[in-house]
N, C-alpha and C positions, 0 to 999 in steps of 0.2 A: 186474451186476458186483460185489454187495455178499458173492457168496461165494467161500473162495477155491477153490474147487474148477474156479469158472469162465474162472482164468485160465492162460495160457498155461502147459504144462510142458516142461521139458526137452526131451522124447520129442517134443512137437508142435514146437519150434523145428529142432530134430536134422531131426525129418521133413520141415519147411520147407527147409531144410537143401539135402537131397536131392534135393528137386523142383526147386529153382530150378539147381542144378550141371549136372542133367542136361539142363537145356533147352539148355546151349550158352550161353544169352544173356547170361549171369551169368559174371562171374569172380573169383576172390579175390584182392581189390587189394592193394598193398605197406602194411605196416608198418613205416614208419621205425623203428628202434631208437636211442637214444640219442642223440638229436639236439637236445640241447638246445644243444650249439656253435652249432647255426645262430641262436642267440637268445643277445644279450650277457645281457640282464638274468633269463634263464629261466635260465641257464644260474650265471647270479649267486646264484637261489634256491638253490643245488644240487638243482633238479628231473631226474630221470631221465627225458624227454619219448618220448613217442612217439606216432606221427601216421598215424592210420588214413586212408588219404588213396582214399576213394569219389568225389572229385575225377576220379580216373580208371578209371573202374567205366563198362561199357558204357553209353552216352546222357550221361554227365558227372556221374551222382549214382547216390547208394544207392537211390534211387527201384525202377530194375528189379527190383529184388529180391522189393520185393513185388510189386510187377505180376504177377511171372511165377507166384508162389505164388496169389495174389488170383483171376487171370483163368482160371490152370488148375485152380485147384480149382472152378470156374465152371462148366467146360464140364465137368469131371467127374461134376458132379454133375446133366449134362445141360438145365443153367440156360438161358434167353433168352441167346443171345449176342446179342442186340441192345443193345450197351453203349454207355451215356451216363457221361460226368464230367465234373467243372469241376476247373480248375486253371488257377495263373498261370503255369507255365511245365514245371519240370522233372516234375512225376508228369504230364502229358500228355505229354512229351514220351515217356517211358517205354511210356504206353500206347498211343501214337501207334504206337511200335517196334514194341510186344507183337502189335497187330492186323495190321498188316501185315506181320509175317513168318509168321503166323497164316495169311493170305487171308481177315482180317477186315473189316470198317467198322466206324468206331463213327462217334461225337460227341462234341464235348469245349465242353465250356462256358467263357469266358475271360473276366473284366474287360477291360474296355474301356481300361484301365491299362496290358494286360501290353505288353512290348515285343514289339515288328513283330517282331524276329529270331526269337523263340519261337514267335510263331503263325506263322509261315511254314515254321518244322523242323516242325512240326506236320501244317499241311497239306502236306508235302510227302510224308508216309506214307500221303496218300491219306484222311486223317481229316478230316468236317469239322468248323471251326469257328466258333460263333456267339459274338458279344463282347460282354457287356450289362452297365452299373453293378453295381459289387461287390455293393451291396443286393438286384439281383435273380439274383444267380448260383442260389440254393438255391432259388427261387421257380421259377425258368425248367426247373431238373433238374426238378422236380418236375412243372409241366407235360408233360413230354415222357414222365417217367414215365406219369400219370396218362392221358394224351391218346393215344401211342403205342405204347404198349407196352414203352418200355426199359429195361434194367436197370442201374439205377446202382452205379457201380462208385465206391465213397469214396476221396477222394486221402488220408485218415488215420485216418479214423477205423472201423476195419473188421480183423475178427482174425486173419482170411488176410493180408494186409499188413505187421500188425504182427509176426506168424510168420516172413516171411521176411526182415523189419531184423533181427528178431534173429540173424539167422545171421552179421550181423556181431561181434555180441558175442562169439560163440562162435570166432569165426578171432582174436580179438584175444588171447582167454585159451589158444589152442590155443599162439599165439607169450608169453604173459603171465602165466602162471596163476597169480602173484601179486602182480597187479594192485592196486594201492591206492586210486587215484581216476581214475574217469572222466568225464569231460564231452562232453557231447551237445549238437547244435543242436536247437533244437525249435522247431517254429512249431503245428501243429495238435497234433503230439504223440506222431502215427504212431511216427517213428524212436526218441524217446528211450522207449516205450511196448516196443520191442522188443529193445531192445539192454540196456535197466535190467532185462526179465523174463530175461534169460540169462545177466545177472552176476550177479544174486541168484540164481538158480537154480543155480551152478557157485561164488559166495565168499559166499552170505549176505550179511552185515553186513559182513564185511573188507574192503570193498570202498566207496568214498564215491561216491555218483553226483549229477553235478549236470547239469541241462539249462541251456539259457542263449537268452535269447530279447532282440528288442530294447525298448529301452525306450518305443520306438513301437507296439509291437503286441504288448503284455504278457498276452496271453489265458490262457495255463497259469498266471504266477504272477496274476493276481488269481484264477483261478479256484480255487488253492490260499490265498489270503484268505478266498475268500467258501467253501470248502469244498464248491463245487458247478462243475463246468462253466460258466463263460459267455458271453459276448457283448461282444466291442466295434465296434463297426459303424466307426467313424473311426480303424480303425490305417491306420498310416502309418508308411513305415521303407524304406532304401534297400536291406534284404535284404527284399526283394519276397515271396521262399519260406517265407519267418518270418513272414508278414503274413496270415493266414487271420482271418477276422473272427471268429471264435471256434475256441476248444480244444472238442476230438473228448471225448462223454463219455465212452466206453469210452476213450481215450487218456486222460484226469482220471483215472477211475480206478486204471490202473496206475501214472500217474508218481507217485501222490498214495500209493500203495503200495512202489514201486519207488525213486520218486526223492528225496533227500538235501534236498534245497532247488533252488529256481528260481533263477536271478541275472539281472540286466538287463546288457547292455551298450549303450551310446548306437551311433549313427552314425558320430558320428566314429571311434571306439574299432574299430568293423566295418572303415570306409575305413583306417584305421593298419595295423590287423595286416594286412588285404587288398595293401597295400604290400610290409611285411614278409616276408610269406611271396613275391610277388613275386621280392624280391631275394634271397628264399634258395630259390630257382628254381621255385617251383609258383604254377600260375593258378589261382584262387580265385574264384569268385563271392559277392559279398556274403554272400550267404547261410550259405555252406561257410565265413564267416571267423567265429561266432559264438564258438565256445566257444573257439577259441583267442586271439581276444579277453580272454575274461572270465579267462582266465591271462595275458596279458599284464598287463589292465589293475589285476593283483594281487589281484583278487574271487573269488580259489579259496583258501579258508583252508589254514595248515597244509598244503604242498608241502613243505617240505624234506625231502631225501633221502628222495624218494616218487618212486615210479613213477608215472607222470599222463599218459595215457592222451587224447587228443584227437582229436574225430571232425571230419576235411575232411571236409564232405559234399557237395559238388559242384562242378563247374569250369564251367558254361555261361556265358562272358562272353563276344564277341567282344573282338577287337584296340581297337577303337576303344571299346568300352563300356569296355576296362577302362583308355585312355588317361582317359578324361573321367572315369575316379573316383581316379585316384591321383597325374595329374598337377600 
């Protein structure tokens, strides 16, 4: 990844683009415009807000996006569809979708953490799944790789994937196109890996981009300390989808290229704005409340009278999951 020749262009996001519109699967979710009324104190910065909301993007997150670019360029390429992943929730739930409207099987690898509600939408595409200590998730793919033949399909870290997040970038600047600062959730990396290579690619530099992760499961910004990809085997953080035990190295590389700065936001700060946006009518899963957090919690420098630009990135909460975090 160390030349740039290797990363994504224009033309290969565009083409991503494409692939995923024509599957059906994918659709181009709302962009709030100027909706900083719905926030006293955002709206106190004089921020020009607006709110990419993949909240309500088919399966509950941006996830499908790449799936569909990921899986199809897969079988194009006349690959094993014999497809193995791990994930805690929403990119299995994606792929869970992808194969079965396919007339595929795969497997999908889970913590033993994730919540019952997810492995059950899961298996109920007809996908199975096995549920093992976070420690042994990459151990277990690999077996199944090595032992049966299947093809692992990465929940971020992989550049079909990150080809078709970025097709977000590019609906945002099609309604924005001059756009000032953007913020992204990031957990492994995938999403803020594809939507940072399409705003640079369409504003250069005019454009500030910041990822925002929790302070429990800070994989990308230590790995932008230590200047290498790394590892934290004990994250912990109630947006579960932000909690990957380490950042993707091909995702280090782009944001480490792409991205402005890392920002932490705590839990509680997650559970507040996940409130917030609540009562200014959208359902948010922990996860999808990250970067508008990190503009809440006033850790996005220099807003005023700027355009800022905020990724919801998914809504899978039940009723009852999202009474026990906000009540």
């Amino acid at each position: 990844m160390e030349a740039q020749a290797t990363y994504l262009t224009i033309e290969d996001i565009s083409s991503a683009k494409t692939e995923i519109m024509k599957s059906e699967m994918v659709g181009e979710t709302p962009l709030l415009s100027h909706v900083q009324y719905l926030f006293q104190d955002v709206a106190a910065s004089g921020v020009d807000l607006y709110l990419k909301l993949e909240s309500m993007q088919n399966t509950g997150s941006f996830k499908i996006r790449g799936v569909v670019n990921q899986i199809s360029k897969l079988i194009q390429r006349n690959r094993e569809t014999k497809l193995i992943t791990m994930s805690a929730g929403n990119y299995g739930r994606a792929f869970a979708y992808f194969l079965h409207q396919k007339g595929l099987t795969g497997l999908c690898i889970m913590p033993d953490s994730a919540q019952q509600s997810k492995v059950e939408i899961i298996k109920g595409y007809g996908i199975t799944v096995e549920q093992v200590p976070v420690s042994e998730l990459q151990p277990t793919v690999d077996k199944y790789v090595r032992e049966q033949g299947f093809h692992f399909c990465h929940s971020f870290d992989d550049r079909d994937l990150i080809a078709g997040y970025g097709s977000i970038g590019l609906e945002i600047l099609d309604k924005v196109p001059d756009l000032d600062i953007l913020v992204i959730c990031c957990g492994g990396g995938g999403l803020s890996s594809g939507i940072s290579a399409a705003v640079r690619a369409k504003l250069g530099t005019a454009c500030r981009i910041y990822a925002v992760e929790p302070e429990g499961s800070p994989t990308m910004y230590e790995s932008f300390k230590s200047n290498k990809a790394v590892s934290i085997p004990t994250v912990k953080s109630v947006a579960t989808g932000l909690s990957p035990p380490y950042a993707g190295k091909m995702n280090f590389a782009y944001c480490r290229k792409f991205v402005d700065k890392v920002i932490l936001v705590t839990d509680a700060e997650i559970l507040d704005t996940m409130k917030k946006l609540f009562h200014a009518g959208l359902v948010v899963e922990p996860s999808g409340c990250a970067a508008m957090a990190a503009l809440l919690s006033n850790k996005i420098p220099d807003v005023r009278d700027k355009k800022v630009a905020i990724i919801v990135s998914g809504g899978n909460i039940s009723v009852d999951e999202l009474k026990d975090l906000i009540s």
